[in-house]
C-alpha positions as CSV (number, residue, x, y, z in Angstrom):
1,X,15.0,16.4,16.9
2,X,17.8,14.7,14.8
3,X,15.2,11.5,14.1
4,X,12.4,13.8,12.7
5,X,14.8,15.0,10.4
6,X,15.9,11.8,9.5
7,X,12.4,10.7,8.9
8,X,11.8,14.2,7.0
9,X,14.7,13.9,5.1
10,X,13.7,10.2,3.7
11,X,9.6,11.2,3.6
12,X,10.9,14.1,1.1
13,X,13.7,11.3,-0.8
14,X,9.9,8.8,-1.2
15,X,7.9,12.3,-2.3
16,X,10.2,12.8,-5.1
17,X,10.1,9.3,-6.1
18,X,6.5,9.5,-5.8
19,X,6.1,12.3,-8.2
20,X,8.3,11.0,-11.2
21,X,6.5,7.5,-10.8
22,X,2.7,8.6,-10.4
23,X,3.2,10.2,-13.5
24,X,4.7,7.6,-15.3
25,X,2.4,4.6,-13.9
26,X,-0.8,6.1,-15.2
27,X,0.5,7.0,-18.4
28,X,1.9,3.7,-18.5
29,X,-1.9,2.5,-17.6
30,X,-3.4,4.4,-20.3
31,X,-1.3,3.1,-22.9
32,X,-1.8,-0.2,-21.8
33,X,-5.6,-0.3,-21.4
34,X,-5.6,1.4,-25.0
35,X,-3.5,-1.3,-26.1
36,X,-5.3,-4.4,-24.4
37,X,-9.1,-2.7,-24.3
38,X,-11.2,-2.9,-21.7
39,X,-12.0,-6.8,-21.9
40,X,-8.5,-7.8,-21.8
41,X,-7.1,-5.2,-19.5
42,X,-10.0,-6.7,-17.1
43,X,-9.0,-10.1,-17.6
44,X,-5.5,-9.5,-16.5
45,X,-6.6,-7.5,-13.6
46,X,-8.1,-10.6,-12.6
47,X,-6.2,-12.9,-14.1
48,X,-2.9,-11.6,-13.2
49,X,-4.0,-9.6,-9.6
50,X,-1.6,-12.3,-8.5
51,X,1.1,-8.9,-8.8
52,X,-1.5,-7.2,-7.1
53,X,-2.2,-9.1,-4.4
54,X,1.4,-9.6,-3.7
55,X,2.2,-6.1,-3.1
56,X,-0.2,-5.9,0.0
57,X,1.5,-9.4,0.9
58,X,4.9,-8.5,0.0
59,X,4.4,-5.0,2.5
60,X,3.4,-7.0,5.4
61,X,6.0,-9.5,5.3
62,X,8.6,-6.9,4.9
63,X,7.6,-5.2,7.6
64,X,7.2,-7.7,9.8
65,X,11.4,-8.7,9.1
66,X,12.1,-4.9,9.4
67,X,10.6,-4.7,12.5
68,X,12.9,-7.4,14.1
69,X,15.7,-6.1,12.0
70,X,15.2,-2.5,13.2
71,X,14.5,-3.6,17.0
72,X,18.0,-5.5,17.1
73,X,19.8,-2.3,16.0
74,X,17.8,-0.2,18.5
75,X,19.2,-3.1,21.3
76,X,22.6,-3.0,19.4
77,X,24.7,-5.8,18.3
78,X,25.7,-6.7,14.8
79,X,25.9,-10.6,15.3
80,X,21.7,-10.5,15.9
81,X,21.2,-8.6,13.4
82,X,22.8,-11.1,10.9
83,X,21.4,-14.2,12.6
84,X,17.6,-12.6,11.8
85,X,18.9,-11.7,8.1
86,X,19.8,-15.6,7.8
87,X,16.9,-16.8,9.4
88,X,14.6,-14.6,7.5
89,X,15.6,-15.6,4.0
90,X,14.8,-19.5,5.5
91,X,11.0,-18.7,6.8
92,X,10.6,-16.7,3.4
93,X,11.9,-19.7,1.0
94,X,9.3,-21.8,3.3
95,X,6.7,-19.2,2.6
96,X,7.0,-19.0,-0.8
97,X,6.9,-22.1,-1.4
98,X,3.6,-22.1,0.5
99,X,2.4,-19.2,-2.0
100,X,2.8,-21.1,-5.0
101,X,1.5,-24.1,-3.6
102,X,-1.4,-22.5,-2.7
103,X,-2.1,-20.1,-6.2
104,X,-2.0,-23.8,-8.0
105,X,-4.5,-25.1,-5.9
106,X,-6.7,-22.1,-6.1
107,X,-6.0,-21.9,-10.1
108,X,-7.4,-25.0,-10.4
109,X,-11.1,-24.3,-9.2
110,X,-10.3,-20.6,-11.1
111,X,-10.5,-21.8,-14.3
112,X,-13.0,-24.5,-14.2
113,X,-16.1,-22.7,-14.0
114,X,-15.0,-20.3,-11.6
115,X,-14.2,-17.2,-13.2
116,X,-16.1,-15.5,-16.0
117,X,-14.0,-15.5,-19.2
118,X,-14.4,-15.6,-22.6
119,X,-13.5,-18.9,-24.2
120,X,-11.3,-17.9,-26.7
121,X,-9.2,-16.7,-24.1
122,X,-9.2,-18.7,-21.6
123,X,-5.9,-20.9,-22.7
124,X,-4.2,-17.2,-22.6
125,X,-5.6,-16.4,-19.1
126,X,-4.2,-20.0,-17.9
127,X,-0.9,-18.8,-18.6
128,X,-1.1,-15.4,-17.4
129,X,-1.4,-17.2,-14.4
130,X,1.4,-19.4,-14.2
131,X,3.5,-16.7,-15.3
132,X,2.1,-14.5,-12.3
133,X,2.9,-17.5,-10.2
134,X,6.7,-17.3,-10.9
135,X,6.8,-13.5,-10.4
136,X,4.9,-14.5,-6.7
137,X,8.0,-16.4,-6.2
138,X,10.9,-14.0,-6.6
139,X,8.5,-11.4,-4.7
140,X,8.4,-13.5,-1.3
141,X,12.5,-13.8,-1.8
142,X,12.8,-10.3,-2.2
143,X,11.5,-9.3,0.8
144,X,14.5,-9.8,3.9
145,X,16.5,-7.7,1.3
146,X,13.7,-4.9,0.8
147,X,13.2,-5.1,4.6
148,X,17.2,-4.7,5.0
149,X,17.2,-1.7,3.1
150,X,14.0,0.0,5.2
151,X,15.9,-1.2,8.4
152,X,19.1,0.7,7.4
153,X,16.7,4.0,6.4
154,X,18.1,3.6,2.8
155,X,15.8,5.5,1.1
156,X,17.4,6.8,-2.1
157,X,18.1,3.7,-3.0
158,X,14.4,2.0,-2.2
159,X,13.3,5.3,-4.4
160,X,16.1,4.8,-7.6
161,X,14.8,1.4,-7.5
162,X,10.9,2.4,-7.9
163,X,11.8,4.7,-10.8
164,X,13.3,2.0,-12.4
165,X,10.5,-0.3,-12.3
166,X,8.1,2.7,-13.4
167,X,10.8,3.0,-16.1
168,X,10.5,-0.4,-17.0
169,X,6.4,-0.6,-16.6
170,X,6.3,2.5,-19.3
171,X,8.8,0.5,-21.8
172,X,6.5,-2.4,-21.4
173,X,3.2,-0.5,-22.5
174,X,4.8,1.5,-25.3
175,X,6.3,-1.8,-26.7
176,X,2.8,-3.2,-26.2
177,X,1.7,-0.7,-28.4
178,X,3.5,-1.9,-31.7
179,X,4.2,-5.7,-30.7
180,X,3.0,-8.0,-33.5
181,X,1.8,-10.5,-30.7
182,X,-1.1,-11.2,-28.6
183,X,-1.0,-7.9,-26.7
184,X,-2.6,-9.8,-23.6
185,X,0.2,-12.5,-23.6
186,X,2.8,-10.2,-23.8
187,X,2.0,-8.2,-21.6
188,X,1.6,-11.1,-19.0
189,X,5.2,-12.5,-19.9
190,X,6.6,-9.1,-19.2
191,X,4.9,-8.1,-16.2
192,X,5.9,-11.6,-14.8
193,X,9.8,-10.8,-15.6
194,X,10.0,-7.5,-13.3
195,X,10.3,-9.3,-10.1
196,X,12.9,-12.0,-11.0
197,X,15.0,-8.7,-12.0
198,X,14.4,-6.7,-9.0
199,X,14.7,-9.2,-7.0
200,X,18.5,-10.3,-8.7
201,X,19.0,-6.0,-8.3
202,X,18.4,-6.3,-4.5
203,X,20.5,-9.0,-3.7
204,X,23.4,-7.7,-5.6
205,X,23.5,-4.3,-4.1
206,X,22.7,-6.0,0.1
207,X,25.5,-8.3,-0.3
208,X,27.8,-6.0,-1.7
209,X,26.7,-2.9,1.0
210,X,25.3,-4.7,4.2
211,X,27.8,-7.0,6.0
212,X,24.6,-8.7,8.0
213,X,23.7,-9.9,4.4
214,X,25.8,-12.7,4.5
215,X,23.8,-16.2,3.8
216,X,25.7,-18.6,6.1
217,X,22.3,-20.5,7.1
218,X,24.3,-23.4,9.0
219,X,26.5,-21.3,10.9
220,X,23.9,-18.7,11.5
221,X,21.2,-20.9,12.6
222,X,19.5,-19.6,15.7
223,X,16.2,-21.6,17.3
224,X,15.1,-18.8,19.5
225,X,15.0,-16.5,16.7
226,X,13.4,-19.0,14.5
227,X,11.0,-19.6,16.7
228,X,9.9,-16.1,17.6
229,X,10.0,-15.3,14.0
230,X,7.7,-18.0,12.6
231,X,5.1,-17.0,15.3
232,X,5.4,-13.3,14.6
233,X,5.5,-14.6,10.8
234,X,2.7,-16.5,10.7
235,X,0.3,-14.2,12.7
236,X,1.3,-11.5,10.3
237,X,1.0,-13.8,7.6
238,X,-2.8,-14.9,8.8
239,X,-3.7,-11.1,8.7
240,X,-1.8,-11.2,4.7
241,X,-3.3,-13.7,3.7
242,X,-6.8,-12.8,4.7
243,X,-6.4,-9.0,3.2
244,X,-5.1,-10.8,-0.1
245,X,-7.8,-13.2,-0.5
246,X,-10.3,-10.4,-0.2
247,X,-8.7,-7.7,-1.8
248,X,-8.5,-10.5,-4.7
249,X,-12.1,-11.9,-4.1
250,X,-13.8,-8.5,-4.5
251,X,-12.4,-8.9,-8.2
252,X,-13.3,-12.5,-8.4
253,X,-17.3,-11.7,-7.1
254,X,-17.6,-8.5,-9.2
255,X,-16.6,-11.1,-12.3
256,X,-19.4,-13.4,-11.6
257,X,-21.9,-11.0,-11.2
258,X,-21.2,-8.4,-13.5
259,X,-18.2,-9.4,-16.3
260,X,-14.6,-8.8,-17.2
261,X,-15.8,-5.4,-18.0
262,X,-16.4,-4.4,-14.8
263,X,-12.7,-5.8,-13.4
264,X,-11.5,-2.6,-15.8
265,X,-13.2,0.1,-13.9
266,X,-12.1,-2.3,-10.5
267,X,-8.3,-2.1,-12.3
268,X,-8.2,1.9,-13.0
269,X,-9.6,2.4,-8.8
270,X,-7.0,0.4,-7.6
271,X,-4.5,2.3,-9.9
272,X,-5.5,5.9,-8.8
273,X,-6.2,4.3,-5.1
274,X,-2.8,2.9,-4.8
275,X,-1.3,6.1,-6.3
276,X,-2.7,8.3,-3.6
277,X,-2.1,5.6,-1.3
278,X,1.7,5.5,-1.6
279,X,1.8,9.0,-0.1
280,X,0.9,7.7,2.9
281,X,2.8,4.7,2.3
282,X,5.9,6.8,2.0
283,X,5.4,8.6,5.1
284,X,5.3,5.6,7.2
285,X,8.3,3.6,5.3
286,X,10.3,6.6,6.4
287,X,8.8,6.4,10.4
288,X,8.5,2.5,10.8
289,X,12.3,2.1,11.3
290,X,12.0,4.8,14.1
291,X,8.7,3.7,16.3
292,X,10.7,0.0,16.1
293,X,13.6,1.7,17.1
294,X,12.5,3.5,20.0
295,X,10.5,0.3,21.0
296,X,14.3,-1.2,21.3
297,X,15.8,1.0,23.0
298,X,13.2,1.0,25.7
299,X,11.6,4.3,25.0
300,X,8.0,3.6,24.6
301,X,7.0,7.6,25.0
302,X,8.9,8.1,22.3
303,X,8.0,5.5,19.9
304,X,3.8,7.1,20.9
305,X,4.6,10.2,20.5
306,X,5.9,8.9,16.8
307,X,3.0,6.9,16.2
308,X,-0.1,9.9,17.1
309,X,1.8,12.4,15.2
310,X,2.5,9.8,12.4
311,X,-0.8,8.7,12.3
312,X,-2.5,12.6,11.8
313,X,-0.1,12.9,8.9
314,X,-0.9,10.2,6.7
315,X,-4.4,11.3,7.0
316,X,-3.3,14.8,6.2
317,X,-0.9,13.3,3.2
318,X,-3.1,11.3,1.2
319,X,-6.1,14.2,2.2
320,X,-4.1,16.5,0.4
321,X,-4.8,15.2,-3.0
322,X,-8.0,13.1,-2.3
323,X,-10.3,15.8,-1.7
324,X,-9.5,17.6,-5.1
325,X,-9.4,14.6,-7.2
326,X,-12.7,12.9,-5.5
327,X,-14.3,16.1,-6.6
328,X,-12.7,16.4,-9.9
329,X,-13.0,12.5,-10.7
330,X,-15.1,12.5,-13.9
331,X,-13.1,15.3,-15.3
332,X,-9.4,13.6,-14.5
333,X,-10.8,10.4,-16.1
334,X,-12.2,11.8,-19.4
335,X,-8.8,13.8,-19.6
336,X,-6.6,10.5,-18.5
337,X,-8.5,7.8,-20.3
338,X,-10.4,9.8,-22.7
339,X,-13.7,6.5,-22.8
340,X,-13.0,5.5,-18.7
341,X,-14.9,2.0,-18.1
342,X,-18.4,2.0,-16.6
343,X,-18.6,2.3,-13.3
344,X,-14.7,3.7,-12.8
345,X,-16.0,7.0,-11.4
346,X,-17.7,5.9,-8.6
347,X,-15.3,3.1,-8.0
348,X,-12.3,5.7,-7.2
349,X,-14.2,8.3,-5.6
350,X,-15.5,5.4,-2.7
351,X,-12.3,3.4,-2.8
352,X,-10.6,7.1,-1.7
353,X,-12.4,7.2,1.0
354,X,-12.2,4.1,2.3
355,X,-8.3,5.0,1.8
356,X,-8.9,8.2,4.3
357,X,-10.1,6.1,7.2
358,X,-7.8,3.4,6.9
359,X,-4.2,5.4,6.9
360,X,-5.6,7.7,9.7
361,X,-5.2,4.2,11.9
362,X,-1.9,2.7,10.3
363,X,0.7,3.9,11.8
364,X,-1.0,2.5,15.3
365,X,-0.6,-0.9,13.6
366,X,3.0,0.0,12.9
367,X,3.1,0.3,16.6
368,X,1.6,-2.7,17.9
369,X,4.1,-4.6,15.3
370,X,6.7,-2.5,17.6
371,X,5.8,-4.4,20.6
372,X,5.6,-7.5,19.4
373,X,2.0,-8.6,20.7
374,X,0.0,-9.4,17.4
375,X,-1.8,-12.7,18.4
376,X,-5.0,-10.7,19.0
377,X,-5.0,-8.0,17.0
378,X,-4.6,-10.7,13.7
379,X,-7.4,-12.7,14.6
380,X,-9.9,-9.9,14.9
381,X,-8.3,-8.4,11.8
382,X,-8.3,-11.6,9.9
383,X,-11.8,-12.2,11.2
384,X,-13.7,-8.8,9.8
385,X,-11.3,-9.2,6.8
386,X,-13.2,-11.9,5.5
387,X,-17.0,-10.2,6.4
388,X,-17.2,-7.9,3.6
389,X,-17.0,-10.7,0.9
390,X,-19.9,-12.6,1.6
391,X,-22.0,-9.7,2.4
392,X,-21.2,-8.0,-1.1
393,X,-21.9,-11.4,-3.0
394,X,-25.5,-11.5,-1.2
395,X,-26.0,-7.9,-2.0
396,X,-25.6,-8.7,-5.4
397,X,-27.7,-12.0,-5.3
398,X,-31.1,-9.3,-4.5
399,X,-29.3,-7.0,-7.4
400,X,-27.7,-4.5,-5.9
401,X,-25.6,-2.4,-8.5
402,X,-21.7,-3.1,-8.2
403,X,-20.3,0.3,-6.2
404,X,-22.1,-1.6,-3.1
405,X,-19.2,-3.0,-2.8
406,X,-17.2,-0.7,-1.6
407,X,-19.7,0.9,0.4
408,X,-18.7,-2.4,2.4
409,X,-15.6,-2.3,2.5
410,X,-15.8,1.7,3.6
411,X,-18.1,-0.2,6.5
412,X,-15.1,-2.7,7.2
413,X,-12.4,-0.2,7.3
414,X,-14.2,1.6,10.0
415,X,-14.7,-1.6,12.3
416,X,-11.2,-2.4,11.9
417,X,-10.0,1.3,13.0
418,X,-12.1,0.8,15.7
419,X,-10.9,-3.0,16.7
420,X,-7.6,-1.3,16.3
421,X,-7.5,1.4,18.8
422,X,-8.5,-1.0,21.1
423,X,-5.8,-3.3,21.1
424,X,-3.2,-0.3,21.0
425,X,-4.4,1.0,23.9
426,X,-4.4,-2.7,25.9
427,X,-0.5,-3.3,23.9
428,X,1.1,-0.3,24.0
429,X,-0.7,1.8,26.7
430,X,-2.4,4.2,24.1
431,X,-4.4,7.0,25.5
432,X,-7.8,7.2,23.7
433,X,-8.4,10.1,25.0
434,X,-5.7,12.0,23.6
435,X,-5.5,10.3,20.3
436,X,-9.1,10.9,20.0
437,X,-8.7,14.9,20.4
438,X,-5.3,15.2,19.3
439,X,-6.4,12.8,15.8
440,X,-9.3,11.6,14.8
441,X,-11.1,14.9,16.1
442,X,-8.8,17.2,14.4
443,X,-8.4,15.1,11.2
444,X,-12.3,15.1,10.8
445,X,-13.1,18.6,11.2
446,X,-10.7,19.3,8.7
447,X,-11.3,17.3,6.2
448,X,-14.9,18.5,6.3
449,X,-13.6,22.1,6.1
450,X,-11.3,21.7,3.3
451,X,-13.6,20.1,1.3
452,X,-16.7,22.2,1.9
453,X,-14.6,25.1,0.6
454,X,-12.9,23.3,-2.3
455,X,-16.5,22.4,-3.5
456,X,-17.4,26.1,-3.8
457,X,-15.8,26.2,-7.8
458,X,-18.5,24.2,-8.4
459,X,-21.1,26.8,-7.7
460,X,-20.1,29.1,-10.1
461,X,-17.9,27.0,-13.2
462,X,-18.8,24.4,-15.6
463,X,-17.0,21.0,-15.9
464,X,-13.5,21.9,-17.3
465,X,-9.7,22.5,-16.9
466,X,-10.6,25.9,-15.7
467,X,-12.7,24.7,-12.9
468,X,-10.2,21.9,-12.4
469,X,-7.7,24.3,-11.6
470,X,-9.8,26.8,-9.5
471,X,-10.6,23.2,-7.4
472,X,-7.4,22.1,-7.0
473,X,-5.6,26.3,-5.9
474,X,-8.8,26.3,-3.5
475,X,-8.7,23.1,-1.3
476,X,-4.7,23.9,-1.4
477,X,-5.5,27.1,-0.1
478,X,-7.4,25.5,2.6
479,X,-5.5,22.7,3.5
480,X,-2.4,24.8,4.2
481,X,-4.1,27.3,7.3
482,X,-6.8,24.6,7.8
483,X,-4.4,21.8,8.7
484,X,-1.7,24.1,10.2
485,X,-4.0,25.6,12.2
486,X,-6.7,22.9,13.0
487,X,-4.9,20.3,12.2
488,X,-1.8,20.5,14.5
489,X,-1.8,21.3,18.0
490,X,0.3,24.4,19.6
491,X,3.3,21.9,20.1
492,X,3.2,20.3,16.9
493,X,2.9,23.3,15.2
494,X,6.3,24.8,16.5
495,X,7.7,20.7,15.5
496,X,6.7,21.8,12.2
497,X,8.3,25.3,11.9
498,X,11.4,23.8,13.2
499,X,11.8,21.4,10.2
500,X,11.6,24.5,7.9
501,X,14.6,25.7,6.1
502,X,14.7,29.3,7.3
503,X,14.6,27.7,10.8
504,X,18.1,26.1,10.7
505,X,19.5,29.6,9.2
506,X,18.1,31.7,11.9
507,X,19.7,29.0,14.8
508,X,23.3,28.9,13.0
């Protein structure tokens, strides 16, 4: 019971960062695709997806060093602990110098003939780039400090440090606003400067509040660890890499086929996408450390019972504000960015539900991480990764229209939940059985309810903040007996009421 409050208690810490900085990103995001327009906030959305790309990459790495980090301290002993910090910040100097070895190579064939941009600025896109590239840098060193603050459940700091770079992001499209400058170039230049700080803002506070932060490399150096490192590493890396190149290729193929233009509406998905997204994200940055954990210590029950339940609640999470905002998508748009791009509608609305069947299966990857046997699930992964590409790019060769896309990648995310259960139940002894009823079952039926009943506005209001509202009281309405109810089973339901407030009054 203490751990689920622990994990409560640092969900609700990432939920109140995740309100101040939704808010502030996408008003940041207006301003700045009022500032650039349309072509140029496209180009840098292509251009500079480097920063996008790198968050997915950055995530993975930093969980894989978490998950050895938080293992150790489930086993106990402080002196292994440090040995993985020190042999962590080696593999990750060796990776990124990998990363920028590889963006140079690939810029090259970018921006000779590859990519479709205007000429006049192409020179500015070329050094969009290389700025990006030197922001990829100082990401891949900042994650064994991002992954020692996960490790150590530090949440309030993790969130402080979000709300600074929202902060920052918001500073950087109002001075965008009124700089004298090419907006496109300054925005690059500053973009590429917030990891170099955050990364000099992590290491400060790790080596002043973590003893195992200590870089002693030569002292420190430990060949077993190395070793079992670089193989989880680079397995985790293979599955990275492959979900970068394509989550950057989609970009790159909807370019050729249909113009900068179109990257915009790709850019303001991705925006609400990863917004919703982080709710879920949250969740499981605040449950990773504890399924690793309990994998440690030897208690595999507990670190299942972790991953079902976890696994039903980041459905439920990022459910909760999907459903109204699919539904409501052309109004929030017109109201957010008063002329949204072509196509932007039904970019966000499919790119959400893609979201919904991907998070429901997360937490089960969290859990194969856990116990340590990734070789097969990467390949596969890394293998149906790289499917959705070429089949969209053919699509588009007999003129398909550009949403068709993610209709693929909605495909792709189902195959991969699917490929997924699978090796959970051969690595960690999952019953499909029970996380079929107890998940997938429950999560479906009530998604279907919630948002048959959250569509009924509809019926009877125009378009509207009045209908916005009604939408967004009645699929809350819903959600809260519907998931309680549905959602939960008898025992999970009494977990929940436990965790309520009024709970620890009545026991003390």
């Amino acid at each position: 019971m203490q751990s689920s409050r622990r994990v409560a208690k640092n969900t609700g810490i990432l939920y109140a960062r995740m309100l101040i900085t939704v808010f502030i990103s996408l008003y940041a995001t207006r301003l700045t695709l009022a500032a650039l327009g349309a072509e140029d906030f496209g180009i840098f959305g292509l251009v500079g997806g480097a920063i996008a790309m790198l968050g997915f990459l950055n995530a993975s790495l930093a969980g894989a060093t978490q998950r050895f980090m938080s293992y150790a301290q489930g086993q106990g002993g402080f002196e292994r602990v440090k040995r993985i910090f020190n042999m962590s910040v080696v593999l990750h100097l060796i990776t990124a110098a990998l990363m920028v070895a590889m963006l140079e190579a690939a810029g090259y064939f970018f921006f000779n003939g590859m990519l479709n941009i205007a000429e006049n600025r192409l020179d500015i896109s070329r050094l969009i780039y290389q700025l990006m590239v030197i922001g990829t840098l100082f990401s891949v060193l900042s994650v064994p400090y991002e992954a020692v603050i996960t490790s150590h459940e530090n949440m309030l700091f993790f969130a402080l440090l979000s709300i600074l770079e929202s902060i920052l992001k918001l500073l950087i499209a109002f001075y965008l606003s009124y700089s004298p400058l090419d907006h496109l170039l300054t925005y690059g230049l500053l973009m590429a400067g917030l990891p170099i700080l955050l990364f000099f803002i992590r290491q400060i506070y790790c080596h002043r509040q973590y003893p195992e932060c200590s870089i002693d490399i030569s002292s420190q150096f430990d060949k077993s660890i190395l070793r079992q490192m670089s193989s989880f590493g680079a397995w985790t890396f293979l599955g990275a890499a492959s979900s970068m190149l394509t989550n950057y290729g989609q970009g790159i193929v909807l370019n050729i086929f249909f113009g900068a233009s179109v990257n915009a509406a790709q850019g303001i998905a991705s925006q609400i996408s990863g917004q919703l997204a982080a709710l879920s994200d949250n969740m499981l940055k605040a449950l990773n450390p504890l399924i690793n954990k309990s994998e440690g210590a030897g208690n595999r029950t507990l670190m299942l019972n972790a991953t079902t339940m976890g696994s039903k609640l980041s459905f439920f999470l990022v459910m909760a504000l999907a459903i109204p905002v699919i539904i409501e998508m052309p109004f929030i748009l017109n109201i957010w960015l008063k002329h949204p791009p072509e196509y932007a509608i039904i970019f966000c609305r499919l790119l959400l539900i893609r979201n919904l069947v991907e998070f429901m299966f997360h937490p089960l990857v969290s859990a194969i991480y856990a116990v340590g046997n990734i070789k097969h699930y990467q390949i596969w992964n890394s293998l149906l990764t790289l499917i959705p590409l070429p089949v969209a790019y053919l699509l588009f060769q007999f003129g398909y229209p550009a949403y068709c896309i993610y209709i693929v990648f909605i495909v792709y995310a189902v195959l991969t939940a699917l490929i997924t259960l699978f090796i959970a139940k051969q690595n960690c002894h999952l019953s499909l059985v029970r996380f079929s009823q107890d998940v997938i079952l429950r999560c479906v039926l009530a998604c279907l309810l919630i948002s048959c009943l959250s569509f009924t506005p509809h019926y009877f209001m125009d378009s509207g903040y009045q209908r916005g509202i009604a939408t967004i009281a009645t699929s809350g309405l819903a959600y809260l007996f519907i998931v309680f109810f549905i959602g939960f089973t008898a025992e999970e339901q009494g977990k929940v009421l436990k965790l309520l407030p009024h709970s620890k009054k009545a026991r003390s």
